[in-house]
C-alpha positions in Angstrom: -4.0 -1.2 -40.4 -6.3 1.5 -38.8 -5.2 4.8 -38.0 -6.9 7.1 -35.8 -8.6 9.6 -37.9 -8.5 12.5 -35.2 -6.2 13.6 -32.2 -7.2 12.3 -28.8 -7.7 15.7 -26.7 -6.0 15.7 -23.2 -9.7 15.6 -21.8 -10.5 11.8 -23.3 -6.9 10.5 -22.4 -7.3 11.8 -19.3 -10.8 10.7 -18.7 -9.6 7.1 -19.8 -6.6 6.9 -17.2 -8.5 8.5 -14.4 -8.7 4.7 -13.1 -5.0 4.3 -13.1 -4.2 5.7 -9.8 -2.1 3.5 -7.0 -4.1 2.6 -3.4 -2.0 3.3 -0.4 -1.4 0.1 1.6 -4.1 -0.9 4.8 -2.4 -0.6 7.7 -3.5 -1.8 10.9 -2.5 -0.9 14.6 -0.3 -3.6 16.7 -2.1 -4.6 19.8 0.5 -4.5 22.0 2.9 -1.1 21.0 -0.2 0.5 19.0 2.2 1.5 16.0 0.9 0.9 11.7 2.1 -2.2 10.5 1.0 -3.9 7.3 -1.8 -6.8 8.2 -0.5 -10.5 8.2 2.8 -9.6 9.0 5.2 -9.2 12.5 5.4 -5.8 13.7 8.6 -3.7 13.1 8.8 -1.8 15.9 8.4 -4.4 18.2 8.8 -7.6 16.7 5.6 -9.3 17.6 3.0 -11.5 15.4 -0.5 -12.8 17.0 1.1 -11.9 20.8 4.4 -13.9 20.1 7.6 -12.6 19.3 8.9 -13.5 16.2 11.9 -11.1 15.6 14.6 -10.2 18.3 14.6 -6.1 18.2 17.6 -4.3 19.4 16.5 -2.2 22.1 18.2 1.6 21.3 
């Protein structure tokens, strides 16, 4: 089996896992309370989906 015949410096490994870094989630604005909410799904804050509500939201 091969062996590596060197040690990988901290520059290579690095270089080689500089793609490895997580993407925040896109957000979009709500149309009708203009709060982030994920795309394609109901808002939480107000608990409407393509100007329908879908989820009852306690009002506080």
């Amino acid at each position: 089996m091969a062996n590596p015949k060197h040690k990988t410096t901290k520059s290579k490994r690095g270089s080689r896992r500089s793609h490895w870094k997580l993407a925040l989630p896109t957000t979009s604005e709500c149309p009708k309370c203009h709060e982030p909410r994920l795309p394609h799904r109901a808002c939480p804050s107000c608990g409407y989906y393509k100007n329908r509500e879908v989820i009852k939201i306690k009002a506080e």
